[in-house]
C-alpha positions in Angstrom: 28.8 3.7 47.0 30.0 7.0 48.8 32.0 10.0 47.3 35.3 8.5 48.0 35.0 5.3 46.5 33.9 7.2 43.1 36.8 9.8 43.7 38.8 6.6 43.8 37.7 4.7 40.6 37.5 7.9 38.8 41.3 8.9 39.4 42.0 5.1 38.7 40.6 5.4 35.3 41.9 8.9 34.3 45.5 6.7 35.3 44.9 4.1 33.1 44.2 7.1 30.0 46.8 8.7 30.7 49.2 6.0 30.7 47.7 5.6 27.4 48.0 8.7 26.5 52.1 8.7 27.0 52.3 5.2 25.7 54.7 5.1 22.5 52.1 2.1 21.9 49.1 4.6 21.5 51.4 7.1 19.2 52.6 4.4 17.2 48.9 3.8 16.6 48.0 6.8 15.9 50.6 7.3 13.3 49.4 4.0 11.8 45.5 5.5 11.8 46.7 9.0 9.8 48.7 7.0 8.0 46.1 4.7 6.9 43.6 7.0 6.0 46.1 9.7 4.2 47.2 6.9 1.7 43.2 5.8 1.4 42.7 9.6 0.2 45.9 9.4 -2.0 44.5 6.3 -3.7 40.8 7.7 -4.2 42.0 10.4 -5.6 44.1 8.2 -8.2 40.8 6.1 -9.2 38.7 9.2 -9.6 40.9 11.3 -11.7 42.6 8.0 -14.0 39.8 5.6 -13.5 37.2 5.9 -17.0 34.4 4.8 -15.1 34.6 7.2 -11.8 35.7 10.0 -14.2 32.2 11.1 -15.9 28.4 10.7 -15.3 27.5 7.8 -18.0 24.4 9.2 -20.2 23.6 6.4 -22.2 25.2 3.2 -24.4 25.5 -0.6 -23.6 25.5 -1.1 -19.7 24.3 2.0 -18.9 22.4 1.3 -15.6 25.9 -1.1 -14.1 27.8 2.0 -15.5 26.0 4.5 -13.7 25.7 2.6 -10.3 29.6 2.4 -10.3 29.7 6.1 -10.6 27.5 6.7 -8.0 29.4 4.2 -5.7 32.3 6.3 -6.6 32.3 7.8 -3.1 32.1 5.0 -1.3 35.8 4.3 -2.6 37.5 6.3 0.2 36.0 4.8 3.2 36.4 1.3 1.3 40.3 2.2 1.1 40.4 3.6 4.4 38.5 0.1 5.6 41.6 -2.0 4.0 44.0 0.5 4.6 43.2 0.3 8.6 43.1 -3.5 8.5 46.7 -3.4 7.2 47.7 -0.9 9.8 46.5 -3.3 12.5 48.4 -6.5 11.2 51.4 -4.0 11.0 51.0 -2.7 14.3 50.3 -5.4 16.0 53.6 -6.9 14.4 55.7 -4.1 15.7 54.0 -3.2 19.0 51.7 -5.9 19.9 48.4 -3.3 20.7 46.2 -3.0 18.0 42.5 -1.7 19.8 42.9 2.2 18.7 43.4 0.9 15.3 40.9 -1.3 15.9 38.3 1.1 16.9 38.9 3.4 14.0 38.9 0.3 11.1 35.4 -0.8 13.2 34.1 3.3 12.7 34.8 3.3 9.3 32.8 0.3 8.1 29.9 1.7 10.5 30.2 4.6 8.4 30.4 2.3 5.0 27.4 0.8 5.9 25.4 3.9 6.9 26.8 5.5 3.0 25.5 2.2 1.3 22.1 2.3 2.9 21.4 6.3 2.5 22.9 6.3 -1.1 21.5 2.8 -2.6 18.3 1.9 -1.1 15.2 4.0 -1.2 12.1 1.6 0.6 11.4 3.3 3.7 10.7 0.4 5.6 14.3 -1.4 4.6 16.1 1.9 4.7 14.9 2.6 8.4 15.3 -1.3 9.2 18.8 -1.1 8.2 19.8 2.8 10.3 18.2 1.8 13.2 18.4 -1.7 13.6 21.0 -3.3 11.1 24.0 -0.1 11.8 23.5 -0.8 15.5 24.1 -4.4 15.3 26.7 -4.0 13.1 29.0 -1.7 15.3 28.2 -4.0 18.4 29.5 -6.8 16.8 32.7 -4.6 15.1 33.4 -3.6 18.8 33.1 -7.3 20.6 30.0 -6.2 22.5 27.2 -8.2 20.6 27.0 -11.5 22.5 27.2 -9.6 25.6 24.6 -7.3 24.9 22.5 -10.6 23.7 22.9 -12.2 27.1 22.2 -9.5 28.9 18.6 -9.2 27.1 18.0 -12.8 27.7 18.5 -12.8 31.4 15.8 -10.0 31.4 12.8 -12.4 31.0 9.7 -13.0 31.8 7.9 -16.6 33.1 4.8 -17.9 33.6 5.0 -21.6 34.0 6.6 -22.9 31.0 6.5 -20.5 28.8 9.4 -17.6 29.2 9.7 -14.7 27.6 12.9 -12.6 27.6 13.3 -9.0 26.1 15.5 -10.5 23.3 12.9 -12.7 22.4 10.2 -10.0 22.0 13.0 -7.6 20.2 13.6 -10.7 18.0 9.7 -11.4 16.3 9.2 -7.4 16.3 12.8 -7.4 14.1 12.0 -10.4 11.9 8.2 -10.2 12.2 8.3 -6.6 10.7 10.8 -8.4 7.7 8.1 -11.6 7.0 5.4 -9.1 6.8 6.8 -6.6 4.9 8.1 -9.7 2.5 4.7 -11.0 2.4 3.0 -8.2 1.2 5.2 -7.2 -1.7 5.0 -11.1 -2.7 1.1 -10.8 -2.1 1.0 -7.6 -4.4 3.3 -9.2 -6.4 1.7 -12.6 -7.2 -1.7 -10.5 -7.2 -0.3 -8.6 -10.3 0.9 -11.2 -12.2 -2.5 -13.1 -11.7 -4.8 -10.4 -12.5 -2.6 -9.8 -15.5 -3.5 -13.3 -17.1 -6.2 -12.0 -19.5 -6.7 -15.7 -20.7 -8.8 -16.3 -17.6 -12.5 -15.7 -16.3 -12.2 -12.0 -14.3 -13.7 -14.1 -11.5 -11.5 -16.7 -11.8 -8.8 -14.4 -11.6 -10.0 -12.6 -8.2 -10.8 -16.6 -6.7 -6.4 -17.3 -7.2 -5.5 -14.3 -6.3 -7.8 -14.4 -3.0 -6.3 -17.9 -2.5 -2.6 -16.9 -3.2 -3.2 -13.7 -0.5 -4.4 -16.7 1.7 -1.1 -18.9 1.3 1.1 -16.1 1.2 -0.1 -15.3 5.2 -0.5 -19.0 6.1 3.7 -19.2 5.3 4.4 -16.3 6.9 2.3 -17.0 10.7 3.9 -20.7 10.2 7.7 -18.9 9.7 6.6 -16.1 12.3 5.9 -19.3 14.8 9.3 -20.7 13.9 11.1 -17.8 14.7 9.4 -17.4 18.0 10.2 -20.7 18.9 7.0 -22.6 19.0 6.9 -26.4 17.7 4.1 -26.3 14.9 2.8 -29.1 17.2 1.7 -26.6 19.1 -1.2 -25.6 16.9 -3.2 -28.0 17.9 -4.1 -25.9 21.3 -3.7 -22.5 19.4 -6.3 -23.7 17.2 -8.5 -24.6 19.8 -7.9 -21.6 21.6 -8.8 -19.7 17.9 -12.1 -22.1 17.7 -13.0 -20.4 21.3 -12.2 -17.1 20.0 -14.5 -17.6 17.0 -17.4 -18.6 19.3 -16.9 -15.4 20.7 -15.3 -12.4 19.7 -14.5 -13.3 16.0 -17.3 -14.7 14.5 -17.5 -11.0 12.4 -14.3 -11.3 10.8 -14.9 -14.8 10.4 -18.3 -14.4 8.8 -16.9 -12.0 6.4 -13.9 -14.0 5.2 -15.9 -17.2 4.6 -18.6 -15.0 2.6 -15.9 -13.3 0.4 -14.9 -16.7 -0.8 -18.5 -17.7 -1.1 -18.9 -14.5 -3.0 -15.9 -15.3 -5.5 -17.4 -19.0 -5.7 -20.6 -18.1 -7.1 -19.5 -15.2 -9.0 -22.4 -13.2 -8.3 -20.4 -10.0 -8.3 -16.7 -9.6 -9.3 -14.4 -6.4 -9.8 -16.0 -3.9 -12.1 -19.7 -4.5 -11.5 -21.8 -1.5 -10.5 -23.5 -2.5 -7.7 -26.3 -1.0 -5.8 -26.6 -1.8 -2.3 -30.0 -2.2 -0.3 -29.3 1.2 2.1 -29.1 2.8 -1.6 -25.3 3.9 -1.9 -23.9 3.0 -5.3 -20.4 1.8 -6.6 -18.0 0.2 -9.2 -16.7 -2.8 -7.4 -13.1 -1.8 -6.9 -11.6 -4.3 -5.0 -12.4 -8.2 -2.7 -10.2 -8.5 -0.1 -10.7 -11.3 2.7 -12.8 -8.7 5.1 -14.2 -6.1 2.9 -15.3 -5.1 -0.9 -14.4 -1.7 -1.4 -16.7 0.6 -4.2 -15.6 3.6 -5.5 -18.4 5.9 -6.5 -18.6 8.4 -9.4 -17.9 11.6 -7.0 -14.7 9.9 -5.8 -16.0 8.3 -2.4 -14.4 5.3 -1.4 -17.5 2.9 0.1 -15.9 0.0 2.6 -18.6 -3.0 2.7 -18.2 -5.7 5.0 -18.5 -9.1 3.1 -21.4 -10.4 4.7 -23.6 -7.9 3.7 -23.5 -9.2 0.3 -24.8 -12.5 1.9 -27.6 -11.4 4.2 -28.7 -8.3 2.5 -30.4 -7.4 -1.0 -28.2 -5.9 -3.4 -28.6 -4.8 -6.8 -25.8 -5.3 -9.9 -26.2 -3.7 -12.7 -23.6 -4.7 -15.1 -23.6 -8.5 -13.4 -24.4 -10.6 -17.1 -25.5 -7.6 -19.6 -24.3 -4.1 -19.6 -27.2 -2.8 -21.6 -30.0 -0.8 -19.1 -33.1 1.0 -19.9 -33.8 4.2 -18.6 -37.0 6.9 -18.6 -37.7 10.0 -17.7 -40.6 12.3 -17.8 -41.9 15.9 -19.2 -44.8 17.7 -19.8 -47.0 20.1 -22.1 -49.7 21.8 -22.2 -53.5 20.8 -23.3 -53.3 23.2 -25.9 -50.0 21.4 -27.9 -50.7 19.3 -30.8 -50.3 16.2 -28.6 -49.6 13.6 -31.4 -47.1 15.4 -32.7 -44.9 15.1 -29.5 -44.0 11.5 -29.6 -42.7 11.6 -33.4 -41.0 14.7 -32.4 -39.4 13.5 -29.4 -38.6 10.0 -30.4 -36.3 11.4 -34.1 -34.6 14.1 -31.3 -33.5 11.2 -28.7 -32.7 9.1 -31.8 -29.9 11.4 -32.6 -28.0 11.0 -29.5 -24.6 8.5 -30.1 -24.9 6.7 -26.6 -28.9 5.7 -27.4 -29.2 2.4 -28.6 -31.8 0.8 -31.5 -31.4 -2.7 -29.8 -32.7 -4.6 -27.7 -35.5 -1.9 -28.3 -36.1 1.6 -30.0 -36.7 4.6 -28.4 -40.3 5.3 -26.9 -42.2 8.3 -26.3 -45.5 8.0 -24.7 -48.9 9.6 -22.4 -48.4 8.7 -19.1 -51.2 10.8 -17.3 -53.1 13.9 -17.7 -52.4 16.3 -15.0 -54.2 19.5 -13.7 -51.1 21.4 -15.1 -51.0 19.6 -18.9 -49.9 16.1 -20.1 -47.3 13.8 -18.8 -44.9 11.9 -21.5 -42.3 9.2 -20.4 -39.6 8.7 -22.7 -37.8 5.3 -22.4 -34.3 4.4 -23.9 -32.0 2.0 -24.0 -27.9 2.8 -23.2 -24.5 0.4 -22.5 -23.7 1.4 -19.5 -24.6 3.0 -16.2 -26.5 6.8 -17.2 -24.1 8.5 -14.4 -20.7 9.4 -13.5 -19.0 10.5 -17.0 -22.5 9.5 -19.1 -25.2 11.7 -18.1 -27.1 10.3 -20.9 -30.0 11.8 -19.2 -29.0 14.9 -18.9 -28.4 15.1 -23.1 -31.5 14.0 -23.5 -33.7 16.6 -21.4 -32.0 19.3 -23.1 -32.8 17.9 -26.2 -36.0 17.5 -25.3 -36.5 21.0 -24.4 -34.9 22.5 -28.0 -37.3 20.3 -29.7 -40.1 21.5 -27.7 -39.1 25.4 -28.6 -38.3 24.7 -32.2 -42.1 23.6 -32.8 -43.6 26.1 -30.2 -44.7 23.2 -28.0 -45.1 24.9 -24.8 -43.7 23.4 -21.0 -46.6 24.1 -18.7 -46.2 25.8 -15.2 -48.8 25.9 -12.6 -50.7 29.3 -12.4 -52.2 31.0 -9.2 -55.3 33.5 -9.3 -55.5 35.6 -6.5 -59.0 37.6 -5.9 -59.0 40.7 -3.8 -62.4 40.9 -2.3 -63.6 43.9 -1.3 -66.2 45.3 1.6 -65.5 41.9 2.6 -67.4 39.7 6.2 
């Protein structure tokens, strides 16, 4: 292609406009555009100002969510009119002149633009809201303007083949388009369905977590099947793709594998469910916050998230503290010094940790006794029995040492610190 030949189909083009341009066919349909959209504005402005419903902001009374939506849709109204306006325009035109495309461009704008208001005024998910400007609004005007079936065969052609499977760029845009919608879809059911079953308080909290596991697991399994569907593949064909996923297993996946067969083991034989405190082997320590098919996630008591692999809690020692009985006995141990009345101390000690609400009489009281005699004084261990775990928003402990300490003041009970004599030694080797 040289200058000449562009020269050429450029002046032939700016011909063809400008015959347009003097057409009485393109000023008649211009005329019938202004026309169009000046009665759409008279008749807005008629519904607004006489309609009850477009007049003023509803605040409250029967139907008070329909009522407000309609005022808020009350903007839409003029691009509506100007939508059926334009189509009228066209049949007229058409009648009279027998051209119609100018009008039809403009009636095709204007329910681009209608569509565009609807999504950015009505709805809020991200992921729809983005689905419909940049997927749904482009589709739309191609097919407005006669250029979607072109466009689609066009993206066919561009394929790829390797024996007989092909693989065209429509294809591909096609599972990212309505892969992205089964997915999204399947996790709002999944959360969905999760709620509702973790809401049934009439059930075991394991048995609970074991359906809603299993309903996570259905929800996927109908989505890969529709997914495979919408690609194009016969469900026939899972007979090699499953062989292909037994080799992958063998190999690469035996991880995620491993985990997702223990986490159903784990909900099976309820030896942990959600809101155990567990204690793991490396000693990190969490409430058991969630059991999803990889992982178990604890949250500890200074607001770290802990991420553990299923497996773990099938080849490793754990401990779980709240697994049958909530109830756990705790000690902790102080000193005084040789010259204290010592029998005194467990009476004292044992009425003082008495006092606190959180220590319990049951399954056992309260216990103050000698542990050892060391080179500084003599070493008490108190024991005590709580419901719950002595951390986090407890600190049972932490009551009880400064109780401990008052007591010991209040009777004069002294706390013994090592003591250091240094010699000077004069005239010295």
């Amino acid at each position: 292609m040289n200058l000449d030949s562009i020269e050429a189909k450029a002046q032939a083009w700016f011909n063809i406009v400008l015959s347009w341009a003097v057409s009485p066919q393109f000023y008649v349909q211009i005329i019938a555009i202004l026309s169009a959209i000046f009665l759409a504005w008279l008749v807005y402005g008629v519904f607004v100002r006489r309609l009850p419903l477009l007049v003023q902001e509803p605040w409250s009374g029967s139907f008070f969510r329909i009522r407000t939506a309609i005022y808020k849709a009350r903007k839409l109204l003029f691009l509506v009119f100007c939508v059926v306006f334009l189509w009228v325009a066209s049949q007229l035109v058409f009648l009279a002149v027998g051209q119609v495309w100018l009008v039809k461009v403009a009636q095709s704008l204007a329910v681009v633009l209608l569509l565009y208001s609807v999504i950015t005024r009505f709805i809020k998910n991200s992921f729809i809201n983005g689905l419909f400007r940049w997927v749904g609004i482009p589709l739309a005007a191609l097919y407005v303007f006669g250029w979607l079936d072109e466009i689609i065969v066009f993206l066919d052609g561009i394929a790829f083949e390797a024996g007989n499977i092909r693989v065209s760029i429509f294809t591909f845009a096609r599972v990212v388009i309505f892969g992205s919608i089964l997915f999204w879809l399947g996790k709002i059911s999944n959360q969905s369905g999760q709620k509702v079953i973790r809401s049934k308080q009439n059930l075991d909290i394991r048995t609970r977590e074991l359906f809603a596991k299993l309903f996570e697991i259905a929800v996927f399994l109908v989505v890969f099947l529709l997914l495979l569907q919408v690609v194009g593949l016969e469900l026939t064909a899972l007979a090699v793709f499953g062989g292909a996923l037994g080799v992958g297993l063998g190999f690469g996946l035996q991880q995620i594998a491993s985990n997702f067969i223990s986490g159903i083991i784990i909900l099976l034989d309820r030896s942990i469910s959600v809101g155990d405190f567990i204690e793991l082997e490396n000693g990190k320590s969490g409430i058991l916050q969630e059991l999803n098919m990889r992982s178990s996630t604890l949250k500890t008591f200074d607001g770290k998230t802990i991420v553990v692999p299923n497996e773990q809690f099938i080849t490793t020692a754990f401990t779980n503290w709240t697994h049958q009985d909530s109830l756990q006995r705790y000690d902790f141990e102080f000193s005084v010094s040789y010259d204290s009345d010592i029998p005194r101390v467990p009476e004292i000690i044992i009425g003082a940790i008495s006092k606190h609400p959180q220590v319990l009489q049951e399954p056992e009281q309260p216990d103050c006794e000698i542990r050892k005699f060391a080179d500084s004084g003599v070493v008490f261990g108190v024991e005590y029995w709580i419901d719950g775990i002595d951390d986090g928003e407890n600190r049972v402990e932490a009551d009880l040492l400064m109780m401990v300490w008052i007591e010991l003041k209040k009777h004069n009970i002294q706390i013994p610190y090592p003591h250091r004599e240094v010699r000077l030694i004069q005239g010295g080797i």
